[in-house]
C-alpha positions in Angstrom: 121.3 -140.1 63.4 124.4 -139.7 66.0 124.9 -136.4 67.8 128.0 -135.3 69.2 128.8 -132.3 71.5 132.0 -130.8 70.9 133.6 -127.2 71.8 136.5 -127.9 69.6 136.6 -126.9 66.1 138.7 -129.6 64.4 141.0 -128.8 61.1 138.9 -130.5 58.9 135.5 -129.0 60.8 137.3 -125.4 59.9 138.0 -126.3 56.6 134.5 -127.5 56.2 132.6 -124.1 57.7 134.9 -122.2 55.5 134.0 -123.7 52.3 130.4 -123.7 53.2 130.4 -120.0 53.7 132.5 -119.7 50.7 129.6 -121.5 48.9 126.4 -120.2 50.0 127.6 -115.8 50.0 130.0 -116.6 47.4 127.8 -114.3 45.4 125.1 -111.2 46.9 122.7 -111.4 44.5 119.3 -112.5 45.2 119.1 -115.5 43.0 122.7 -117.5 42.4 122.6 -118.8 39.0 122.7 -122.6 38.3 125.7 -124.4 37.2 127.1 -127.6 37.0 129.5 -128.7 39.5 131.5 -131.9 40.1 130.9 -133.9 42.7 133.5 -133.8 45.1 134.2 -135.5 48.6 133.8 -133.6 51.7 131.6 -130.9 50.0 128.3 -129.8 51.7 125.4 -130.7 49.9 122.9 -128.3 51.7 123.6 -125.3 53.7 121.1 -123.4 55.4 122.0 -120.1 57.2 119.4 -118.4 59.2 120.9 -114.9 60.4 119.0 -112.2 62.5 119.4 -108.7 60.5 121.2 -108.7 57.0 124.3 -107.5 59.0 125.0 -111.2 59.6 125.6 -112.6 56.2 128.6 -113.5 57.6 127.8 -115.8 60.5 128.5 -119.2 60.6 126.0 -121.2 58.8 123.2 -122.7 61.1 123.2 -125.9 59.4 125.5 -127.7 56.7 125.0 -130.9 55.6 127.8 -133.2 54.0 127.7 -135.7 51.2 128.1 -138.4 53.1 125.2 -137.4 56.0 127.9 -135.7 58.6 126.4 -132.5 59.4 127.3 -129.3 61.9 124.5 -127.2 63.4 125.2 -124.0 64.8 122.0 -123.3 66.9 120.2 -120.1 65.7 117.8 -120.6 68.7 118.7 -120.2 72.6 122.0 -120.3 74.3 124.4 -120.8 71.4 126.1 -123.8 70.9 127.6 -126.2 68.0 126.1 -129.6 67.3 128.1 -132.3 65.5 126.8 -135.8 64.1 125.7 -137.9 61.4 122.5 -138.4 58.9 122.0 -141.9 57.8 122.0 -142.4 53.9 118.5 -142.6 53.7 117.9 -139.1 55.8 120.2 -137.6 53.5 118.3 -138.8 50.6 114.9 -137.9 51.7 115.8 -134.4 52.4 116.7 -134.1 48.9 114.2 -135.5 47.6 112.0 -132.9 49.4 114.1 -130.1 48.7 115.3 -130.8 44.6 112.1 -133.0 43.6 109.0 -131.5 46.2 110.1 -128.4 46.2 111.9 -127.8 42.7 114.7 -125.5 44.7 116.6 -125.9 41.1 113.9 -124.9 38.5 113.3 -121.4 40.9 115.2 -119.1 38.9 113.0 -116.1 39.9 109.9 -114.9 41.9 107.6 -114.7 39.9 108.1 -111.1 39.1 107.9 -110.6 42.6 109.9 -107.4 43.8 111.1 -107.9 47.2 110.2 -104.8 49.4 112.6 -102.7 51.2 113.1 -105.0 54.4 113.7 -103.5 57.9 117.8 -103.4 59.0 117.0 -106.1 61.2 114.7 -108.2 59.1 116.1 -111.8 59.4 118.2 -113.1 56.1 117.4 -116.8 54.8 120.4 -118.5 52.8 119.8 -121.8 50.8 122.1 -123.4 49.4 122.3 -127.2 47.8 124.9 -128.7 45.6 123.9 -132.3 44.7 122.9 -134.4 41.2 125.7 -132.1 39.4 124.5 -129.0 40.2 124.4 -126.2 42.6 122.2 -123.6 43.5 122.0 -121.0 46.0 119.3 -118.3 47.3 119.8 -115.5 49.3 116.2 -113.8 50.7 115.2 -111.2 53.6 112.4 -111.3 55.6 111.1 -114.6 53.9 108.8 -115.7 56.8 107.1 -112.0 56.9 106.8 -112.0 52.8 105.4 -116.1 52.2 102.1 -115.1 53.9 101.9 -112.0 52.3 102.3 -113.5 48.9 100.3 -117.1 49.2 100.3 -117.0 44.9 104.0 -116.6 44.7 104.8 -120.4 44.3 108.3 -120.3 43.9 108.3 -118.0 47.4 105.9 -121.0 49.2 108.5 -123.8 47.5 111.6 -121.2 49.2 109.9 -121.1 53.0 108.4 -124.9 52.9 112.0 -125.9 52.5 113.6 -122.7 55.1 110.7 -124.4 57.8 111.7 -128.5 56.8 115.1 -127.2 57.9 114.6 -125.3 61.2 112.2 -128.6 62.2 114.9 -130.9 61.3 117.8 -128.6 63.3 114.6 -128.5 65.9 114.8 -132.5 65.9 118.3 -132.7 66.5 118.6 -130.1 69.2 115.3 -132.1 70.8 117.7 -134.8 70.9 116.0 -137.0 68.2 112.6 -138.0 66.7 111.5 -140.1 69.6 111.7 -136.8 72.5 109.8 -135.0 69.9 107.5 -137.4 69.7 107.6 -138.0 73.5 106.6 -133.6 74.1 103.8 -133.9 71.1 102.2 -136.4 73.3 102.8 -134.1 76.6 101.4 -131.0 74.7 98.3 -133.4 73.5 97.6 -134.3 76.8 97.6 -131.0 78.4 95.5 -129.6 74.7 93.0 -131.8 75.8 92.7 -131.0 79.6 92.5 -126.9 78.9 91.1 -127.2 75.2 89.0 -130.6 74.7 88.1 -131.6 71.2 91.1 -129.7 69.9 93.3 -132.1 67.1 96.2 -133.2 68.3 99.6 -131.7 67.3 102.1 -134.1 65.7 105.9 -134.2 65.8 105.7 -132.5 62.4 104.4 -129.2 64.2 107.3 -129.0 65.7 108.3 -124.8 64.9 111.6 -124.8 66.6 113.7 -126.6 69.9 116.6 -125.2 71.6 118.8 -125.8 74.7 117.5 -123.0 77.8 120.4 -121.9 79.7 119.9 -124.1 82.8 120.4 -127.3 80.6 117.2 -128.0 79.7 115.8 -128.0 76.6 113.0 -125.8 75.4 110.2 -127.2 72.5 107.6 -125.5 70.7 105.1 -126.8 68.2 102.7 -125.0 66.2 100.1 -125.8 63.4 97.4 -123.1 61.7 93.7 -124.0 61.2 92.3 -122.2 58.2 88.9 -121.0 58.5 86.6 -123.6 56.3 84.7 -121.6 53.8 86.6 -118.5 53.9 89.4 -116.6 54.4 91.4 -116.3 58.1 93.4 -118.7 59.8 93.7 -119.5 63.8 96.4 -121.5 65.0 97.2 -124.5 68.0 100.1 -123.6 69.7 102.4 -125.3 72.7 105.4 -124.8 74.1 107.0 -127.7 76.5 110.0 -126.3 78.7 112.1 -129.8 79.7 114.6 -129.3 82.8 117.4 -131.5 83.4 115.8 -132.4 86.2 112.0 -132.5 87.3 108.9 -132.2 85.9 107.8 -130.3 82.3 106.1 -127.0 82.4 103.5 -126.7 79.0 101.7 -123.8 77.9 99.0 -124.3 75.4 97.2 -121.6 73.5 94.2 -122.1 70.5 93.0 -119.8 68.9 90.0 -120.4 66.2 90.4 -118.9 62.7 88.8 -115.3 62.6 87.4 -113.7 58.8 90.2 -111.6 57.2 89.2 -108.7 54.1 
């Protein structure tokens, strides 16, 4: 993966964003019909929009992902900022794999029956998109991290926020600065887990919730994994959060909480 930082929006960049948006609110329904599509250079194969109230349907993506691994983020997280860089092949390929084969984003055509709620004006809106093997699909939901949990029989809503968290970890990676920082804070947060908390499992670089830039030039990381309860029903939860300055040394704070009996 390369990783450039640019303020500049290039022609073809513009071009780019504009056909992304065009693609994943071309239509306000719910659930986008599938059709076929021809594969054509320069078009985005995923994009993922993350918006904080259904007024923002018409933000900027948060992350688009090309056909040939070139991808834009548009940090939903922290200060904001644009990200620019490139996916190798193989990347590319295993996050469609997870997203079209692990996750069947192109066989969910509904919810189950499941009627979506009347969601709060500034309920935050999930938009999928992907456009790959001929085809093209796109979902637009609100309030899908409050309604998965709520629902844990609604498969086609667990497949939906599996793929919106795979996303937000992978724009968490980038915004880290790569796999090996992320892997660098897990082992931090580990170390300080085991000096306040000992005996608790350690958290892996697939915990990883969500990383952003802090407005100093650091860069802030937070990792988080639930516990269910063995035997019953309830959940607890490990959670970190590593604060990385530019210069200096990390502050971590570490919480664990065991899983509690819910009706």
């Amino acid at each position: 993966m390369r990783l450039n930082h640019d303020n500049a929006i290039p022609w073809r960049r513009m071009f780019l964003l504009s056909l992304a948006v065009s693609f994943l609110f071309g239509a306000n329904a719910l659930i986008a019909a599938t059709e076929p599509t021809p594969p054509v250079p320069g078009t985005p194969v995923i994009v993922f929009s993350l918006a904080a109230d259904s007024g923002g349907s018409s933000a900027l993506p948060t992350l688009i992902v090309d056909r040939d691994g070139r991808f834009i983020i548009n940090t939903p997280f922290g200060p904001p900022s644009r990200l620019e860089g490139q996916f190798g092949e193989n990347e590319v390929a295993e996050l469609l794999r997870f997203v079209i084969d692990e996750h069947r984003f192109f066989d969910i055509t509904e919810l189950d029956h499941w009627t979506q709620p009347p969601a709060a004006d500034d309920a935050p809106v999930t938009a999928i998109g992907v456009n790959a093997k001929g085809r093209e699909h796109r979902y637009r939901i609100e309030a899908l991290e409050s309604a998965a949990p709520r629902y844990p029989g609604n498969e086609p809503l667990q497949h939906l926020f599996a793929i919106q968290k795979r996303l937000i970890s992978l724009i968490g990676t980038v915004c880290a600065g790569g796999g090996a920082r992320v892997e660098e804070a897990a082992r931090l947060t580990n170390a300080a887990l085991e000096r306040r908390f000992p005996g608790t499992p350690p958290l892996e670089a697939g915990d990883l919730e969500l990383a952003h830039a802090t407005l100093d030039g650091g860069v802030r990381l937070r990792f988080l994994r639930e516990t269910p309860k063995t035997g019953g029903k309830g959940k607890g939860y490990v959670f970190a959060e590593i604060d990385r300055p530019p210069r200096g040394e990390p502050s971590i704070l570490v919480r664990v909480e065991s899983p509690r009996d819910t009706p």
